[in-house]
C-alpha positions in Angstrom: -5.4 -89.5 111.2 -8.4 -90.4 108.7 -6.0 -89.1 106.2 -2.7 -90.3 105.4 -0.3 -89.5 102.5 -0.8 -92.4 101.1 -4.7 -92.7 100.9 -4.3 -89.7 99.2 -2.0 -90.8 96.7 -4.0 -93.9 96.5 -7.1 -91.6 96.2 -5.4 -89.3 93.1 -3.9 -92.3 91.7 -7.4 -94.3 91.0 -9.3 -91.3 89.8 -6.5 -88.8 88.4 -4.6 -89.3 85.7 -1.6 -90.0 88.3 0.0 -90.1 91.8 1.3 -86.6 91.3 -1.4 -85.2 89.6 -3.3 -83.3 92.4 -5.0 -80.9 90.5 -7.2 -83.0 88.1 -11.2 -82.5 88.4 -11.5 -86.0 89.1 -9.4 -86.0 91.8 -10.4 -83.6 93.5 -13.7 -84.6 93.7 -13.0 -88.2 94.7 -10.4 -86.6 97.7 -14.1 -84.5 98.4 -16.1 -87.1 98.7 -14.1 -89.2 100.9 -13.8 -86.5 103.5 -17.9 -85.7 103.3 -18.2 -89.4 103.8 -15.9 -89.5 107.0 -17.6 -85.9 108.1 -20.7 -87.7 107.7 -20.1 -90.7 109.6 -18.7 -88.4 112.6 -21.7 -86.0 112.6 -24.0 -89.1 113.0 -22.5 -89.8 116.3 -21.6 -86.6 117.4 -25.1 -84.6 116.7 -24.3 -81.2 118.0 -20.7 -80.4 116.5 -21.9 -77.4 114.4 -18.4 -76.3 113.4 -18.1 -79.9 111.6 -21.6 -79.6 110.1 -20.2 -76.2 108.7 -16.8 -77.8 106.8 -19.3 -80.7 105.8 -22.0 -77.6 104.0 -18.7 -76.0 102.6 -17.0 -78.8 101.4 -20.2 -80.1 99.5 -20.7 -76.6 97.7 -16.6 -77.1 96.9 -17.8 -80.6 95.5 -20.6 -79.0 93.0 -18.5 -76.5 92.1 -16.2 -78.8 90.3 -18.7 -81.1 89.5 -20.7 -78.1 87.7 -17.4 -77.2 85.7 -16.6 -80.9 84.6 -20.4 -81.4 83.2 -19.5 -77.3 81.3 -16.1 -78.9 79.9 -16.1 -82.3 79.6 -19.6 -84.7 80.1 -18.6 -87.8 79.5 -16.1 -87.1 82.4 -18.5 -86.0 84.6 -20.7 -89.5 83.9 -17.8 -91.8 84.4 -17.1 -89.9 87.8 -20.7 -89.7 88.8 -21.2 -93.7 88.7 -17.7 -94.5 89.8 -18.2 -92.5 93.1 -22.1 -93.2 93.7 -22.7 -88.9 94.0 -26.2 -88.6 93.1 -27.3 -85.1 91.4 
């Protein structure tokens, strides 16, 4: 599996405040992106799997709806997590 227990601790632990903390915006957004970028990199070789295209559409609007309420609450935040990730806008 792409996604193990521990990536994702690693993956909250980098960009949360902690291991633990799953909830954080940051996090959240980071765990996003690294499945968009694995459902990215299976779509290019497998053209036609339109159920995976679907989670990839859904999970991006999931994405921008955090990202949307981090740049409402808090914009520094929202910078640090823009350039640390490479998301464009």
């Amino acid at each position: 599996m792409y996604l193990t227990k521990e990536k994702k601790a690693e993956i909250f632990a980098k960009h949360g405040e902690s291991a633990t903390n799953t909830g954080s915006s940051e996090g959240q957004i980071a765990l996003f992106t690294f499945r968009i970028n694995h459902l990215t990199e299976h779509l290019k070789r497998n053209r036609k799997d339109y159920n995976t295209e679907r989670s990839l559409v859904k999970l991006v609007g999931k994405r921008r709806n955090l990202l949307d309420y981090l740049i409402k609450t808090d914009i520094v935040r929202y910078r640090e997590i823009i350039k640390e990730l490479g998301i464009r806008k």
